[in-house]
matplotlib code that plots the C-alpha trace (Angstrom):
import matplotlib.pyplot as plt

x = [63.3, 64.8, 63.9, 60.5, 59.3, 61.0, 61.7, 65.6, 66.2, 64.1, 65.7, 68.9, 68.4, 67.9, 71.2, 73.5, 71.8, 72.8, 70.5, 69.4, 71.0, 70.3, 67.5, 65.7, 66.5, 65.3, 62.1, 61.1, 61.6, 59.3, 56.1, 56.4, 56.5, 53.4, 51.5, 51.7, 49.1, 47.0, 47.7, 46.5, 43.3, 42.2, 42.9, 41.6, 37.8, 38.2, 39.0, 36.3, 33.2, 34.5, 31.6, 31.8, 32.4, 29.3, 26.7, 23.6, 19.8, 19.0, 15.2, 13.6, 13.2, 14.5, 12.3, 14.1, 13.0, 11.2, 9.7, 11.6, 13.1, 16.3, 19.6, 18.3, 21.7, 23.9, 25.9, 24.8, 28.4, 28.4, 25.1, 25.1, 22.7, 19.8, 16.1, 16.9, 19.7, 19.2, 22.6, 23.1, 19.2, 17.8, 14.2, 13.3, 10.2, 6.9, 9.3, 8.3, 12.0, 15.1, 16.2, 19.4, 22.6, 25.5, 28.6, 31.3, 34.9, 35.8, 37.7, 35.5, 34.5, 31.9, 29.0, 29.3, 29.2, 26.1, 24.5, 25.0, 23.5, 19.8, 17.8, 20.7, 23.9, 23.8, 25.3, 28.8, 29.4, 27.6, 29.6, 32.8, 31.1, 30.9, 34.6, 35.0, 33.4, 35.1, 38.6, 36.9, 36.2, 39.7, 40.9, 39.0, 38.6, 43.1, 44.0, 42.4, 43.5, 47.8, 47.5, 45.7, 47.5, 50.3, 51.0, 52.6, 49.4, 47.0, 49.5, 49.9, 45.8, 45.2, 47.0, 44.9, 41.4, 42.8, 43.9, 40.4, 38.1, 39.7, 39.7, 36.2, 35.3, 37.0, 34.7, 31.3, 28.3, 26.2, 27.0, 25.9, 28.1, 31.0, 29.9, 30.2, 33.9, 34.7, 33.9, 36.1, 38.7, 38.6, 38.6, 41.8, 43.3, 42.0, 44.1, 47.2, 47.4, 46.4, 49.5, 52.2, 53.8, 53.5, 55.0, 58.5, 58.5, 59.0, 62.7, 63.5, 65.0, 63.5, 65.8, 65.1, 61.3, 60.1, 62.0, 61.0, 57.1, 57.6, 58.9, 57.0, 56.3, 52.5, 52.5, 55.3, 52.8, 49.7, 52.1, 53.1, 48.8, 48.7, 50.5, 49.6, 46.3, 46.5, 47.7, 45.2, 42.0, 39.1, 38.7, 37.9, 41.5, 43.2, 40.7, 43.2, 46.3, 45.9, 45.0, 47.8, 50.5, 49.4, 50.6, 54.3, 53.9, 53.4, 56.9, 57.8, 56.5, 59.9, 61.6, 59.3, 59.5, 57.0, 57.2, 60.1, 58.6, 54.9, 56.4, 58.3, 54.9, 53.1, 56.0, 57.3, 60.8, 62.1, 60.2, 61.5, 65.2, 64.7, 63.5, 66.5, 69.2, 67.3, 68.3, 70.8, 72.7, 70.9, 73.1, 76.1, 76.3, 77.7, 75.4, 75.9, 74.3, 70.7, 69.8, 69.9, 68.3, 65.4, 65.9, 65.2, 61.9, 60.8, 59.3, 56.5, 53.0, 51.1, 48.4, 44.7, 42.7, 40.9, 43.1, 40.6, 39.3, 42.8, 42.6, 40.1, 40.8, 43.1, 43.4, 46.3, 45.4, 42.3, 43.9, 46.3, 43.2, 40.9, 44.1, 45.3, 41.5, 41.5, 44.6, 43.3, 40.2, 41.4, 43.9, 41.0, 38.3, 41.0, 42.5, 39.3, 37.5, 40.4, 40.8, 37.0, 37.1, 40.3, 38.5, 36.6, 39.2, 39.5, 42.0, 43.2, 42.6, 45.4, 47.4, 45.7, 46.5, 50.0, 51.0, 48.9, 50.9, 54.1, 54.0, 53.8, 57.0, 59.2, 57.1, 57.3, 61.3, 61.1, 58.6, 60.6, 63.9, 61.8, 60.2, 63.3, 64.8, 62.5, 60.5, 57.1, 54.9, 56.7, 56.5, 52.8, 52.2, 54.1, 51.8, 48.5, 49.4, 50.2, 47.2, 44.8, 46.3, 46.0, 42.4, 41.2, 42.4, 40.6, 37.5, 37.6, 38.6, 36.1, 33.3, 34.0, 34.1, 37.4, 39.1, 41.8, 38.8, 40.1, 43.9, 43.9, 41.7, 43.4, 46.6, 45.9, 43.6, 47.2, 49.0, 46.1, 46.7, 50.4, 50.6, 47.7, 50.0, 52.9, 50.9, 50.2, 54.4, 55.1, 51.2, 51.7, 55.2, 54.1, 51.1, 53.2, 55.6, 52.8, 50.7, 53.0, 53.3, 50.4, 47.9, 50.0, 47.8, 44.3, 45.1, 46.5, 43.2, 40.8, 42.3, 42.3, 38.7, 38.5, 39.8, 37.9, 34.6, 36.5, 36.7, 33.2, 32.5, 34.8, 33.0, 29.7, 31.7, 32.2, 29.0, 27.9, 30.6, 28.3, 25.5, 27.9, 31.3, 34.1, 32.5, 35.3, 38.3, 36.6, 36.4, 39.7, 40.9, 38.9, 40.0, 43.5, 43.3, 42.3, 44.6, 47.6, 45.6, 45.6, 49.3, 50.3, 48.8, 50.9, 54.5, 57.4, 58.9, 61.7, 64.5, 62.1, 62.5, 59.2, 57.5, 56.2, 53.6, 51.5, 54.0, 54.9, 51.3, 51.7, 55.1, 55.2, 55.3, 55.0, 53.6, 56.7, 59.3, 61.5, 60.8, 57.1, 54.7, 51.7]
y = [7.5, 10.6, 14.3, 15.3, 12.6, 13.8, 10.1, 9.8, 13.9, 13.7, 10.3, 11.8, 14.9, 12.4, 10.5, 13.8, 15.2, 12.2, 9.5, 7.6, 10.1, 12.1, 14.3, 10.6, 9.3, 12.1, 12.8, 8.8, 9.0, 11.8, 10.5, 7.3, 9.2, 10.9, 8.2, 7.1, 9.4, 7.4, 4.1, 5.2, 6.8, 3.4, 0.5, 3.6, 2.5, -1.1, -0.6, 2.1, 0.3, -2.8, -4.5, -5.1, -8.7, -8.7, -6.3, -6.4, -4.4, -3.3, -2.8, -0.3, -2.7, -6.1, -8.9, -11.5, -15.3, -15.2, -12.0, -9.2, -6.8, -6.8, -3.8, -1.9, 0.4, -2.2, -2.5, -5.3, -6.6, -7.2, -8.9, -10.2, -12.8, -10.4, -10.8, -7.0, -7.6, -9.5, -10.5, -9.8, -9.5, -6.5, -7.2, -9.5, -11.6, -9.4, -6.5, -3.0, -1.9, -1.3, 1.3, 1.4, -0.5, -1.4, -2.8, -4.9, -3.4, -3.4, -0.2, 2.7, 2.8, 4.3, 0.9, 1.4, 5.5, 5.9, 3.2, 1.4, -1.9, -3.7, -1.1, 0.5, -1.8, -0.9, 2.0, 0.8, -0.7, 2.1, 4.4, 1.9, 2.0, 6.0, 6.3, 3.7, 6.0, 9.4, 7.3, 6.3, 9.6, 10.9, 8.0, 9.7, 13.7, 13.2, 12.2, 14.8, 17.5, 16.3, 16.1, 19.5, 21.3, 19.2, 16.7, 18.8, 20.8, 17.7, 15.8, 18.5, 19.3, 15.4, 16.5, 19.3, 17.5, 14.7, 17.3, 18.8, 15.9, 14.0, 16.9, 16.4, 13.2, 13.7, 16.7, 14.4, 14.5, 12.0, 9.3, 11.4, 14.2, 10.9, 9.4, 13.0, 13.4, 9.4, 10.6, 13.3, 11.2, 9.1, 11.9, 12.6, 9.3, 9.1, 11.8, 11.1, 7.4, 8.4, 10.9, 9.7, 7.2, 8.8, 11.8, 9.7, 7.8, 10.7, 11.7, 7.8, 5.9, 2.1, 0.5, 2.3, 2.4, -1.3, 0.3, 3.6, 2.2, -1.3, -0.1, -2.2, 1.3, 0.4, -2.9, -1.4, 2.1, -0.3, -2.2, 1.0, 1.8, -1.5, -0.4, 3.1, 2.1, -0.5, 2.2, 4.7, 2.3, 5.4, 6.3, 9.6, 9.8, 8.0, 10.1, 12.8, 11.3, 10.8, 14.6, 15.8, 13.3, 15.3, 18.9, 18.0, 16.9, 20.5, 20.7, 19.0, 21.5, 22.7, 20.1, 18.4, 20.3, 19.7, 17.2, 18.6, 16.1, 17.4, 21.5, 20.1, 18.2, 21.7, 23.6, 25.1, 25.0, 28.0, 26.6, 23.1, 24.2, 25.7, 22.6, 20.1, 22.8, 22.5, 18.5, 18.8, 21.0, 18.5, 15.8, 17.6, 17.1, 18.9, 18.4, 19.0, 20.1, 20.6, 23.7, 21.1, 18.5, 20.6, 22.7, 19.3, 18.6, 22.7, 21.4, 19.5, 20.6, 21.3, 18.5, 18.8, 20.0, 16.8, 14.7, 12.1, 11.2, 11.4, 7.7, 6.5, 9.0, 6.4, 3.1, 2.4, 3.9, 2.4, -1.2, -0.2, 0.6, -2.2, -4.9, -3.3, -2.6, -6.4, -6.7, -3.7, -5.2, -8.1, -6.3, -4.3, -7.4, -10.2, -7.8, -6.3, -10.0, -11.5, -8.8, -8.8, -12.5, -12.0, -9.8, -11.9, -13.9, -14.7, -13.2, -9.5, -7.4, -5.0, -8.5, -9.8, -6.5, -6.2, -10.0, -10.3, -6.8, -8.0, -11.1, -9.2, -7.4, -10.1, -10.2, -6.5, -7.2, -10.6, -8.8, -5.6, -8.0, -10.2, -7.4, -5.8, -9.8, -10.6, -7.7, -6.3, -8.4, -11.4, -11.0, -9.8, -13.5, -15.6, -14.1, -14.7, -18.0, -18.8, -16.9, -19.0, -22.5, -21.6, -20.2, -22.8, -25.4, -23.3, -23.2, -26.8, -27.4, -25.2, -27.0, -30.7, -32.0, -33.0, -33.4, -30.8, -28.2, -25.6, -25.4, -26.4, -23.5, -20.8, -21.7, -21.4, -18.1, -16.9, -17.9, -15.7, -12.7, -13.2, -13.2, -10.4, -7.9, -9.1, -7.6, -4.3, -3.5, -4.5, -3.8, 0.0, 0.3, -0.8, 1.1, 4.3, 3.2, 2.4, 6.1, 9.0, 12.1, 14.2, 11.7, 9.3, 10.4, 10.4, 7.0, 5.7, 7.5, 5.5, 2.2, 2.9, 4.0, 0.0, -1.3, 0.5, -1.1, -4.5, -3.7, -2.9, -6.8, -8.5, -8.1, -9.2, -12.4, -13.0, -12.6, -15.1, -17.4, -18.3, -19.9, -21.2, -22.5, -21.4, -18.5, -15.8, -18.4, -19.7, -16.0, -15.3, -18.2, -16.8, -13.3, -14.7, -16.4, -13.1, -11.4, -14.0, -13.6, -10.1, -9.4, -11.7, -8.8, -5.9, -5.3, -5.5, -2.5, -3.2, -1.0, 1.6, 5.1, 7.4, 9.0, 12.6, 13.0, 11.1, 12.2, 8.4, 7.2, 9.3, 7.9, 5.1, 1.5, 2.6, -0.5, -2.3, 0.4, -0.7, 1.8, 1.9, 0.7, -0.2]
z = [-70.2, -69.9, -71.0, -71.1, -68.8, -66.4, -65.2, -64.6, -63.8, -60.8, -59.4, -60.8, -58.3, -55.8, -55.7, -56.1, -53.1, -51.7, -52.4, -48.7, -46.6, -43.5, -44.7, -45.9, -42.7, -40.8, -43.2, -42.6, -38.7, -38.4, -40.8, -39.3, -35.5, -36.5, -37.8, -34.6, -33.9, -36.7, -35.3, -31.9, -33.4, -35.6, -32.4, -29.7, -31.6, -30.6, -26.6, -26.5, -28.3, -25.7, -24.0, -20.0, -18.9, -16.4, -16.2, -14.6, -15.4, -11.6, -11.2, -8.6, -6.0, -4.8, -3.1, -2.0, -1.4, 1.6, 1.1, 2.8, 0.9, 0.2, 0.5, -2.4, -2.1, -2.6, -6.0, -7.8, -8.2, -4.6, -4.6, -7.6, -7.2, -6.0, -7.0, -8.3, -10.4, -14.0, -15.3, -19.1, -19.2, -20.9, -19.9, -16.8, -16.7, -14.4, -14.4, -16.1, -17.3, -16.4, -13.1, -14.3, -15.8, -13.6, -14.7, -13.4, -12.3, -16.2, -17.6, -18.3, -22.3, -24.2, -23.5, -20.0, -20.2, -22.1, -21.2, -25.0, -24.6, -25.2, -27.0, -28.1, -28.3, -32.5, -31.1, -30.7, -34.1, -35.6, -34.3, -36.0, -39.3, -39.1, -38.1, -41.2, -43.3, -42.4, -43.1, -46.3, -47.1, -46.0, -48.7, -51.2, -51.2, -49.5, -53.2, -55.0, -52.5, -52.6, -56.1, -56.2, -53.6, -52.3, -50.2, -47.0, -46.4, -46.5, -44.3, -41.2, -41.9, -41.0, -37.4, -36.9, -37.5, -35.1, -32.7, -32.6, -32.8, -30.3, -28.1, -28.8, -28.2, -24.9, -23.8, -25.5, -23.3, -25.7, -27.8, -30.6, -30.5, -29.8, -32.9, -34.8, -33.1, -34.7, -37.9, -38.5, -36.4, -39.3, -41.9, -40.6, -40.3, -44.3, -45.0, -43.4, -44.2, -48.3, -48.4, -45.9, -48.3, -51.6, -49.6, -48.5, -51.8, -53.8, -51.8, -52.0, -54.7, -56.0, -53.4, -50.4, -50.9, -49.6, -46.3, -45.9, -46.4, -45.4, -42.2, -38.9, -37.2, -37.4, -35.8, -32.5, -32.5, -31.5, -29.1, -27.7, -27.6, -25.6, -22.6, -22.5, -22.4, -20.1, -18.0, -18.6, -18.9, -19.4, -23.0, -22.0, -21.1, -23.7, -26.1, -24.3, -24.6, -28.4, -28.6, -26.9, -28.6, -31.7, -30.6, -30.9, -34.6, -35.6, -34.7, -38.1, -40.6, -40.2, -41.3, -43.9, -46.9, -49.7, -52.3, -55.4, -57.3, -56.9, -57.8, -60.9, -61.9, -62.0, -63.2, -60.0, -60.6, -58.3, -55.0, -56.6, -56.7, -53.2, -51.6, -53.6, -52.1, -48.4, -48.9, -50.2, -47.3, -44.7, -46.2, -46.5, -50.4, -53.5, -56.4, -59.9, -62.3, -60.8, -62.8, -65.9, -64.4, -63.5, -66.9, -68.4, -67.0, -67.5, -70.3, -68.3, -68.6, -65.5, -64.7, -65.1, -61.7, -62.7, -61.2, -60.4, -63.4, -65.3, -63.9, -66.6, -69.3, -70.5, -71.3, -69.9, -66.5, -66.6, -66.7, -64.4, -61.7, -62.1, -61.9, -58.8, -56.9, -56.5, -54.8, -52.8, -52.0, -51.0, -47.9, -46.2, -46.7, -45.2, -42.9, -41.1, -41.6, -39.5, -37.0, -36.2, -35.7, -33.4, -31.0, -29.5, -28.3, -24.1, -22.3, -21.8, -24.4, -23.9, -24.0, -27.1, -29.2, -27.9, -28.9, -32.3, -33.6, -32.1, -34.0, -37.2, -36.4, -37.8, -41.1, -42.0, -42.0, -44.1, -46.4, -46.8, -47.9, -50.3, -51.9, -53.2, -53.5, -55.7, -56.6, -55.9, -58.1, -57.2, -53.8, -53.9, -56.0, -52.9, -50.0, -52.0, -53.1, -49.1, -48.1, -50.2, -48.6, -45.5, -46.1, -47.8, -45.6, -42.6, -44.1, -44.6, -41.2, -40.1, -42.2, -40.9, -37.3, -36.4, -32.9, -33.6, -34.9, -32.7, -32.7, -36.7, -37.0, -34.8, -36.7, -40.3, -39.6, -37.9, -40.9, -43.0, -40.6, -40.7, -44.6, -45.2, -42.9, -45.2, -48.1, -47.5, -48.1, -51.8, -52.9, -51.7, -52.8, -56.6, -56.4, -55.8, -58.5, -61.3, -60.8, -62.1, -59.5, -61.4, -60.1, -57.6, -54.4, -56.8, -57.6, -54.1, -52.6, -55.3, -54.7, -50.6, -50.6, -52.3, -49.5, -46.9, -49.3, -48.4, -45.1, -44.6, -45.9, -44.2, -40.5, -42.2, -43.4, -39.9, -38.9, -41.8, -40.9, -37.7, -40.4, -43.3, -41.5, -43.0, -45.3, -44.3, -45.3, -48.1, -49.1, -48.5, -50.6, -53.6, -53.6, -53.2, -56.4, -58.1, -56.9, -58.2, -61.7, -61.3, -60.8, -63.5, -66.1, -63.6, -64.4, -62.0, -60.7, -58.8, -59.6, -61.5, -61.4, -60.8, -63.6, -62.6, -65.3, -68.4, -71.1, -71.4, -72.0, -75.6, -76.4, -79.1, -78.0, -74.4, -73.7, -74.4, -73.2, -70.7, -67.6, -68.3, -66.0, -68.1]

ax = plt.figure().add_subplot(projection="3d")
ax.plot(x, y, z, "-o")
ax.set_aspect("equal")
plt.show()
């Protein structure tokens, strides 16, 4: 599809300034360095909402067995079994309330700051489900706003909110003002993680894109989180840590220019040419013929402002949506079901998060080769189909006594978390390739905010799980087989170039053209 859609010119441009080359190379290392940032935000909220091991409500005076009172100064952690000192009890029997809380020699998080437990230990999770929202939010308003403005200001804007807030939440005197701070935290995590792949996508050809967002960076950033935070301990100062790391990311509006694609889309062509010539001198290249490339796709109308509802002003993009929100659905639901379950495993949880997103490593790299082996759909179709075995044979195992309950159980809700990671790769990568530049972060926003919607069910599935064994598996079995039924109707995109506006909705028998993704 060339000409007016604007199709082959702009992946055209692309391979004479020298297809995966330095600039690529350099542009992918520093989004994936600052989403670093992100990754440290998102797993900070699970070490801080962390409750102690032991601790103890200390009353105002302490009797003990023979009647003599007892060292009232000492901690209860060294006297743990004084008549003062009620472990895990929020009110003790013939005792007015609480003195005060004390806590074991756990590290320093926001429970055992503030004082979150009895009467208020919905604090914690609340203050989860707010940072939950703010990314949702970020999902949303991040779309409209790269389509609308582009996607370099949205991106560095998403550094600046994290800078602040965490600065913030690092200074917070109450929970209150913490829980404020979380929100915008995940405002800003909403608006980086809705732009940052569309962003490298459009400066990468169909082969290099399962890479360049397939990448493990995610999975080594919260490994990295691990240690540093095994190091640090208070989440005051790893609240610090993550505002600081952000500071040197401003460094990169230097380098990162904005999207060409997105200044062709809305008829920029000088600022367009500018940025193609910045490339290509990175890479050391000698294009030809750029001013009739980008002649060729001058005749491009700019988009609406709308951009959001473009999405079900037709019928094609309408389809498009509703088969790809149940794929979407299904990542934050099985992702954020499993990972809740996971934390309450024994054992270190510094350890616990730096083995579970070590052992996805090796995935992201099998995923990234499958997906351009044997295509996006394909590959989407494989990891469901495996996902709904294994969950379906967990919930069973889960919903019948057997002497291997335990090990059977941890195994196949591995396999789950293994093959759900797997996912996100070719599900994003044909997402981007589907929605045409003019709309690309609208849609990508729309089908994230589904996913954050997922992810607020899947903890309540674990939470039901304790009444109706197996629930959560069962569930992700289901929504696996939706999915599969769903990405039979999608069409492959392997190998397909990106369309930077609707033009090719109009065309003729677009539905059976052969670069058309609907």
């Amino acid at each position: 599809m060339e000409g007016k859609s604007g199709v082959v010119g702009a992946d055209k441009i692309i391979e004479e300034i020298g297809g995966c080359g330095r600039f690529q190379w350099r542009m992918s290392a520093l989004i994936h360095s600052m989403k670093t940032v992100v990754a440290f935000c998102l797993v900070a909220s699970v070490l801080m909402s962390k409750k102690p091991a032991a601790w103890w409500c200390r009353t105002s005076y302490d009797v003990n067995a023979t009647g003599s009172v007892g060292d009232a100064t000492a901690s209860c952690a060294s006297q743990p079994n004084a008549t003062n000192c009620f472990l895990k009890t929020c009110r003790p029997r013939n005792v007015s309330g609480c003195e005060a809380y004390e806590y074991d020699n756990s590290p320093s998080t926001l429970v055992t700051e503030f004082d979150l437990l009895c009467d208020l230990s919905w604090v914690p999770s609340t203050i989860m489900s707010i940072q939950l929202g703010g990314v949702l939010l970020g999902n949303f308003v991040g779309g409209l706003f790269a389509d609308m403005f582009g996607r370099k200001p949205v991106l560095f804007a998403s550094m600046f909110i994290l800078t602040i807030s965490n600065l913030v939440g690092y200074l917070a005197g109450s929970w209150v003002l913490m829980a404020a701070s979380r929100m915008f935290v995940g405002l800003g995590c909403g608006l980086f993680l809705n732009t940052q792949n569309s962003y490298l996508c459009e400066f990468t050809l169909a082969q290099y894109r399962p890479l360049a967002i397939g990448f493990p960076s995610w999975p080594i950033q919260n490994c990295l989180f691990a240690l540093l935070a095994w190091l640090l301990k208070d989440w005051r100062y790893i609240q610090l840590m993550v505002s600081l790391a952000c500071l040197p990311t401003f460094l990169a509006w230097w380098w990162i220019p904005e999207s060409f694609r997105w200044y062709i889309a809305h008829d920029k062509q000088h600022q367009a040419m500018a940025v193609v010539k910045q490339v290509s001198k990175f890479n050391k290249t000698a294009p030809r013929d750029l001013d009739l490339l980008l002649t060729a796709s001058k005749q491009l109308k700019p988009p609406n402002k709308s951009a959001f509802l473009d999405l079900f002003r037709s019928t094609q993009l309408l389809r498009l949506t509703v088969l790809l929100a149940s794929n979407w659905f299904a990542l934050g639901l099985i992702q954020y079901g499993i990972n809740y379950g996971i934390q309450g495993l024994s054992g270190s949880i510094y350890l616990n998060i730096f083995l579970f997103n070590l052992a996805t490593v090796p995935t992201k790299f099998v995923t990234v080769w499958l997906t351009n082996r044997l295509g996006r759909r394909l590959s989407t179709i494989v990891i469901f189909v495996l996902i709904f075995i294994a969950g379906l044979a967990c919930g069973i195992i889960q919903s019948i006594e057997t002497p291997y309950k335990g090990g059977l159980t941890n195994g196949f809700s591995m396999a789950v978390y293994f093959c759900i990671g797997a996912a996100w790769g070719p599900i994003q990568t044909m997402t981007i390739e589907l929605y045409p530049t003019v709309i690309r972060t609208s849609g990508f926003g729309c089908l994230n905010v589904l996913s954050r919607v997922g992810a607020m069910i899947g903890p309540q599935l674990v939470f039901l799980d304790k009444f109706a064994p197996g629930l959560l598996y069962y569930w992700c079995a289901g929504i696996s087989v939706v999915c599969v039924i769903c990405q039979l109707f999608l069409p492959e995109t392997k190998n397909a170039a990106l369309n930077d506006n609707m033009d090719y909705l109009k065309e003729k028998g677009a539905g059976k053209a052969k670069n058309n993704p609907i």
